[in-house]
N, C-alpha and C positions, 0 to 999 in steps of 0.2 A: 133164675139161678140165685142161688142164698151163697154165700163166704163169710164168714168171720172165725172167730174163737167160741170156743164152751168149756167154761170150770168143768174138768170130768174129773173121777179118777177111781180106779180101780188097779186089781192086785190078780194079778191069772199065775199059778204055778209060782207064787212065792217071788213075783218079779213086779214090782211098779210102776204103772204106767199114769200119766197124769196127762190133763188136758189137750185136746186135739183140737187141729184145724179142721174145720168141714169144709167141702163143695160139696154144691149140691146135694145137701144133707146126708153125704158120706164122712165118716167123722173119722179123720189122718191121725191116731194116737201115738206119742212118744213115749220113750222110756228113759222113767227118772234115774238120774244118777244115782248110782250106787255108792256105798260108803268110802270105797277104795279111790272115786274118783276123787271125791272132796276129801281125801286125805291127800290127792294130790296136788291136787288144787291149793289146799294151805301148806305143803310144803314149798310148792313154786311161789306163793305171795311172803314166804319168811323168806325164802333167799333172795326175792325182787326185796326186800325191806334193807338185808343186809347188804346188798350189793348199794344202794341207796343211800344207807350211812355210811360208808365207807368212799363215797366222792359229792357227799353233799356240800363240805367246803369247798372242794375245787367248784360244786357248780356256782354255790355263792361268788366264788371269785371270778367265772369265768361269769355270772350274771353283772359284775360290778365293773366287768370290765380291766382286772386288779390281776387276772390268773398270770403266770410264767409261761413263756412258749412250752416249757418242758412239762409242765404239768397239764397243761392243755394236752399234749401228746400224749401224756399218760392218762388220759380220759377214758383214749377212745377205747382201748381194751376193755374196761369197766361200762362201757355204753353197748358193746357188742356184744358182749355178755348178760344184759340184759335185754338184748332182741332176740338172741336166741332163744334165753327163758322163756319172753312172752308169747314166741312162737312155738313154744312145744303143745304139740297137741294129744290132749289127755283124753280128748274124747271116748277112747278103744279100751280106758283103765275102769277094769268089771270085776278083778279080784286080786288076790296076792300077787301073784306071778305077775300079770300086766303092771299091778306098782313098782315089785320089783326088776322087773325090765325097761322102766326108765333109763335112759341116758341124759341126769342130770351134768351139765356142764359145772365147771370147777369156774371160781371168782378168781381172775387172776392177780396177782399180788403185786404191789406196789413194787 
């Protein structure tokens, strides 16, 4: 029995497919992300940025030791708002319409 990876890649009906796992030199091909995904993908990595400037002092403060009860409280909104983000799963985004039926969450405001 053989297992690993193989650099493959080819193109069927206008669709990208790149490297695949094999057993038993049956070869498992995926298909590469399309443009629509990684437009989403750098949308969700600019709002994880901006979400990130917007309590990077509180985490300094809250790393020093230095934060306020109250602002420590007002963290958590801005931390949960970034688990969600990171758990949205983009994988299913293959053209316009799936972009635009994201349900991006809002950054909540101070």
């Amino acid at each position: 029995m053989m297992t690993g990876w193989r650099d493959c890649h080819f193109t069927a009906n206008g669709v990208d497919f790149f490297r695949g796992a094999f057993h038993d030199y049956q070869i498992i091909w995926h298909q590469r992300p399309g443009v629509q995904f990684w437009r989403a993908e750098v949308t969700r990595q600019k709002l994880l940025n901006d979400a990130d400037n917007a309590i990077k002092d509180w985490r300094t403060e809250l790393t020093l030791g230095i934060i306020s009860d109250e602002n420590k409280a007002a963290l958590i909104l801005p931390m949960n708002y970034i688990n969600v983000l990171k758990s949205l799963d983009l994988t299913g985004v293959s053209d316009e319409a799936t972009f635009t039926a994201i349900r991006w969450p809002s950054l909540p405001q101070e």
